[in-house]
C-alpha positions as CSV (number, residue, x, y, z in Angstrom):
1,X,115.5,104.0,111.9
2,X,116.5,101.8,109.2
3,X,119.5,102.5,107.3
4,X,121.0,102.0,103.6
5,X,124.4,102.1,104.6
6,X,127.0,100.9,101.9
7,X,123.9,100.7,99.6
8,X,123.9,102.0,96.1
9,X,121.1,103.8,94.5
10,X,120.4,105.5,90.8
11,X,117.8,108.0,90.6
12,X,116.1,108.0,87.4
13,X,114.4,111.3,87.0
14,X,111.3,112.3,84.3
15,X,109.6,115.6,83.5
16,X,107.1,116.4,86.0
17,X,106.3,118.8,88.3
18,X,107.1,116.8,91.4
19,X,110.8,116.8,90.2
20,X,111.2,119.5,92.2
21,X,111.3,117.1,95.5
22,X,114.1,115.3,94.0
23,X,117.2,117.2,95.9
24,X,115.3,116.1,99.2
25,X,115.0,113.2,98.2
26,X,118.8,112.6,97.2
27,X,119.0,114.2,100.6
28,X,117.5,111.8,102.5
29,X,119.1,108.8,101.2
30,X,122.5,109.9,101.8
31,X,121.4,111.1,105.3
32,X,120.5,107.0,105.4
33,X,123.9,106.4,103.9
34,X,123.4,105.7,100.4
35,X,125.3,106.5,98.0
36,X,123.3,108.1,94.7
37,X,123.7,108.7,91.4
38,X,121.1,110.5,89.4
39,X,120.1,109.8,85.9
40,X,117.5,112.2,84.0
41,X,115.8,112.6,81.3
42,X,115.8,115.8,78.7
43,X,112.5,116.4,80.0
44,X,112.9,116.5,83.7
45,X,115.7,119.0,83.2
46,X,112.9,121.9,82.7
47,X,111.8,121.1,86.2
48,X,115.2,121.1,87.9
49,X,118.3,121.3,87.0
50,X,121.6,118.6,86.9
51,X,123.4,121.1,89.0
52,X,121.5,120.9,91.4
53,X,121.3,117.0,92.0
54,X,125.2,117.0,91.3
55,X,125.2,119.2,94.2
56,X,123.4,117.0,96.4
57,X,124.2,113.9,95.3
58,X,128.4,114.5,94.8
59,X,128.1,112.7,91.8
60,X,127.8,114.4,88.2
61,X,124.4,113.8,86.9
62,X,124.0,111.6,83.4
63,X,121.5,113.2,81.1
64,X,122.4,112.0,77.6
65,X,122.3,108.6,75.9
66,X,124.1,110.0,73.1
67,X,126.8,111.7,75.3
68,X,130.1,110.4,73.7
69,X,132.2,111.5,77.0
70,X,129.5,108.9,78.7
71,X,129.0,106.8,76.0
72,X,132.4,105.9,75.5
73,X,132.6,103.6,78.9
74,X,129.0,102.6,78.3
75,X,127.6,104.6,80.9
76,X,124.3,103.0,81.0
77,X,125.8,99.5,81.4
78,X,127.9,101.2,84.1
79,X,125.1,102.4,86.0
80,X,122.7,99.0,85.9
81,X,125.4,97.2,87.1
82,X,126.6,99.9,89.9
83,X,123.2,100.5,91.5
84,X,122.2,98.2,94.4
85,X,118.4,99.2,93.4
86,X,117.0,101.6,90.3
87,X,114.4,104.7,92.0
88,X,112.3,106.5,88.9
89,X,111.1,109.3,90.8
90,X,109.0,111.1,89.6
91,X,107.9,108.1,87.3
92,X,105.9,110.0,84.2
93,X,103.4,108.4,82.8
94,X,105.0,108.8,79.6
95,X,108.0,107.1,81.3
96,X,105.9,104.0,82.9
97,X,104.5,103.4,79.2
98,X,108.1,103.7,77.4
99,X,109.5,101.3,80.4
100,X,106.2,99.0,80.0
101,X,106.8,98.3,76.4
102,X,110.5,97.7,77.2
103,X,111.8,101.0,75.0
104,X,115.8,102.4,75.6
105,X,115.5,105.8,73.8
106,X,116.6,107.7,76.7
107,X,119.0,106.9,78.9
108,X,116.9,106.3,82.2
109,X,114.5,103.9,79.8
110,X,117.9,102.0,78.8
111,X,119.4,102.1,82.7
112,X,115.8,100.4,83.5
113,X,116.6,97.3,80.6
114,X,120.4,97.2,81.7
115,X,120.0,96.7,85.3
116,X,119.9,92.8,86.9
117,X,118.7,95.1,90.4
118,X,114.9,96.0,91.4
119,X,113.7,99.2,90.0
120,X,111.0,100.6,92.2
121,X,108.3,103.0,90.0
122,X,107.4,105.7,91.9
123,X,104.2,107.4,90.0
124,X,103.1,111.1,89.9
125,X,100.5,112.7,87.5
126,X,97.1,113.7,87.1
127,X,94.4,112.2,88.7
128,X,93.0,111.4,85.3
129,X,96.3,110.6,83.8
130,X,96.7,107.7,86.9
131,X,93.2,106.4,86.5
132,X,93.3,106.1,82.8
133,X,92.9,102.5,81.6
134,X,96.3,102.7,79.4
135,X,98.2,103.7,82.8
136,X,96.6,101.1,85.1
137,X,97.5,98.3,82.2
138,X,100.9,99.5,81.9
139,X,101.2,99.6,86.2
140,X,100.1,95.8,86.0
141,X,102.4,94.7,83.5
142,X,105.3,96.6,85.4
143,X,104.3,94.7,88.4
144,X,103.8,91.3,86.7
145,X,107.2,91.9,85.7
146,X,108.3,92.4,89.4
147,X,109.2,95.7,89.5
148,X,108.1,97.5,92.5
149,X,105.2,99.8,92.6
150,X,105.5,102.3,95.5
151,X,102.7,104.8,95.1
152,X,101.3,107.1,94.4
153,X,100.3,109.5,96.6
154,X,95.9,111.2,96.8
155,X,95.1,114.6,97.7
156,X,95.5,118.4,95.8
157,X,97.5,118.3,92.8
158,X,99.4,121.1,91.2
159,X,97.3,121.1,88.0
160,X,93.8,121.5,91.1
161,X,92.9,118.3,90.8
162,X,92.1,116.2,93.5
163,X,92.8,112.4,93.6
164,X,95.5,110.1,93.1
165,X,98.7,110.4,91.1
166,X,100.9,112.5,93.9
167,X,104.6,111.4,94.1
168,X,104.7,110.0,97.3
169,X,107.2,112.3,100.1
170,X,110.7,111.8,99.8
171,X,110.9,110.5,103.8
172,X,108.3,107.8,102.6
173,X,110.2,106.7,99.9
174,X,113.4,106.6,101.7
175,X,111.4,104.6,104.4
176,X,110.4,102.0,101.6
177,X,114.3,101.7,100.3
178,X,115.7,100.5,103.7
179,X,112.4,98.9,104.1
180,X,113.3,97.2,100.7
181,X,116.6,96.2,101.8
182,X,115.5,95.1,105.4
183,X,113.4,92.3,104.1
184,X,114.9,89.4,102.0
185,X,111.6,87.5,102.1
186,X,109.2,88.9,99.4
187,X,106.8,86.1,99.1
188,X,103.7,88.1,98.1
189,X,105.2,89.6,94.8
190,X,102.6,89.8,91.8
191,X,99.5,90.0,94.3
192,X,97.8,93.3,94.1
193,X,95.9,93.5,97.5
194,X,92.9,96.1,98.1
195,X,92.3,96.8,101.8
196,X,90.1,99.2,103.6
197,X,90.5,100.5,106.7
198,X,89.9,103.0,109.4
199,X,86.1,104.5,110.0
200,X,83.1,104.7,107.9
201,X,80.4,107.8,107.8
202,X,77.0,107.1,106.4
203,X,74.8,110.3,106.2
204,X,71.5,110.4,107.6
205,X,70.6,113.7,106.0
206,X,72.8,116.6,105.2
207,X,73.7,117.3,108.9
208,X,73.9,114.0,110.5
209,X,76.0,111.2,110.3
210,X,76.6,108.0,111.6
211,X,80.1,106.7,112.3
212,X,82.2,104.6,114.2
213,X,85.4,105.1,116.8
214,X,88.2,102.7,114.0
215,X,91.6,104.1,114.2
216,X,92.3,102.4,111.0
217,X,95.7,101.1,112.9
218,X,94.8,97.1,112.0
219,X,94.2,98.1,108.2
220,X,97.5,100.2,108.1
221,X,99.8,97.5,109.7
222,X,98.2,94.7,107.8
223,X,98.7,96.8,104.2
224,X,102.7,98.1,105.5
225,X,103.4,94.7,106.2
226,X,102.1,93.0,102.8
227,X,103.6,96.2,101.2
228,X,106.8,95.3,102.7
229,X,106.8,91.0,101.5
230,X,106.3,92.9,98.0
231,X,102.5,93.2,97.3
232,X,101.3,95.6,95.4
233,X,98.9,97.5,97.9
234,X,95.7,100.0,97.1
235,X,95.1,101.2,100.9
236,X,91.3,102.6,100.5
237,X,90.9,104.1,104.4
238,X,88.1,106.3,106.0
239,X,89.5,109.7,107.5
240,X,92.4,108.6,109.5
241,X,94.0,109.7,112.7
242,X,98.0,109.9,111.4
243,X,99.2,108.9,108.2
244,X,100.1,105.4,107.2
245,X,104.0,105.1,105.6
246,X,105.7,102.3,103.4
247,X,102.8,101.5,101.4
248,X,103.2,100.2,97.7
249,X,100.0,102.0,96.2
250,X,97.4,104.4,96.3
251,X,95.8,105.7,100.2
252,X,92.6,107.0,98.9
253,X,89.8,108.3,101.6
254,X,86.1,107.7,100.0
255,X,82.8,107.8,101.5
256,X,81.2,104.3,102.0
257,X,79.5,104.3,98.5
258,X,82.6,104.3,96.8
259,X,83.7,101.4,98.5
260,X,80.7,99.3,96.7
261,X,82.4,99.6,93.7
262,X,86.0,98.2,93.8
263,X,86.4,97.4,90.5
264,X,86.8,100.9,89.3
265,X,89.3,101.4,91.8
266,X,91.4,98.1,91.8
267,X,90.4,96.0,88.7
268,X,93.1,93.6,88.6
269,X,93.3,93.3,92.6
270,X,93.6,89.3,93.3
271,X,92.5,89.9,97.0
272,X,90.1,92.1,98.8
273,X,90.5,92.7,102.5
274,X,87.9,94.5,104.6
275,X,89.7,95.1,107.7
276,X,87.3,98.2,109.0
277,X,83.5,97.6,110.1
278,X,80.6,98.3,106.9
């Protein structure tokens, strides 16, 4: 198990749902040994409360640009320059767009424009929210920018949606920060890579199928390890034996058809890698 020993980490935290997995996430990266300080914004305290984090975290939690206490030692200066790397978990879209166009009207915006450390994005909305052209452009210019992309997450959502846009598990993204951290060499920044992996089921009719025996292992380790020299990685994988961790993007499981049609999954990807058979 990697660990983030000595390593300092702020917590930038927007209004949605999946705020509620933020105490396990502070959690977990102290269990790793980080030290974290959480940032939020007026929005994300409907979802959870500072309390809370300062609880977990042992740090009070900053919630107000325009907090003179704060303000007065330039607490958003302060925390760019203390953190080793900037999380935004869960990463609005609202929040992606506002960082995107390079706006500081809230504190976790400014902290974003203040740091000289990586800030990784870590998306969660609606599947239709994700998939919406404004959201993928504002992904790519994040990512041209080199900030890191780690997720999201596809399955239910709490609105019933199904599809991309989860927040990725806290043990994931703590697993990607020591990851972060373990690998100096990030020669693959800027490439968005699309890879497919695991097994592929063509129906015959509606009973019958016909398949094949891929574990989907060689996809997985070839997307964790670009994921981990800084790609950004859309994992597209038939139905999969255990569940692939560290990735920078989307794990989506489509029938074959879908996988005709990459461009509506992965417009800007600069390489396409078919790692399972077609």
């Amino acid at each position: 198990m990697m660990t983030l020993a000595g390593k300092k980490i702020v917590l930038g935290v927007s209004g949605g749902i999946a705020a509620y997995k933020t105490p396990e996430l502070v959690r977990r990266l102290r269990e790793r040994g980080a030290e974290v300080r959480v940032a939020m914004t007026e929005a994300a305290k409907a979802f959870i409360t500072p309390l809370s984090l300062q609880a977990v975290s042992g740090y009070p939690v900053s919630d107000s640009l325009l907090d003179p206490a704060a303000e007065a030692a330039m607490g958003h200066i302060e925390l760019g320059k203390w953190a080793d790397l900037v999380i935004l978990a869960p990463a609005t879209a609202d929040l992606i767009a506002r960082v995107a166009a390079g706006m500081a009207n809230d504190l976790v915006s400014t902290i974003c424009l203040a740091t000289p450390s990586p800030v990784a994005v870590v998306p969660a909305m609606n599947q239709q929210m994700y998939r919406a052209q404004a959201t993928q452009h504002n992904l790519q210019t994040l990512a041209t920018r080199g900030l890191l992309l780690w997720g999201p997450d596809s399955g239910s959502q709490a609105c019933g949606d199904v599809g991309p846009g989860r927040m990725l598990d806290p043990l994931t993204i703590v697993d990607m920060a020591a990851q972060h951290f373990a690998s100096p060499v990030k020669d693959l920044q800027h490439l968005n890579l699309m890879i497919t992996a695991g097994p592929t089921r063509e129906p015959l009719d509606p009973v019958r199928y016909i398949t094949n025996h891929s574990s989907g292992k060689m996809g997985f380790a070839i997307a964790a390890a670009a994921a981990q020299r800084g790609a950004n990685v859309t994992l597209i994988s038939g139905r999969y034996r255990y569940r692939p961790r560290r990735l920078c993007s989307a794990l989506m499981s489509l029938p074959r058809w879908r996988w005709k049609r990459p461009s509506r999954l992965a417009p800007s990807s600069s390489t396409f890698l078919l790692a399972a058979p077609r």
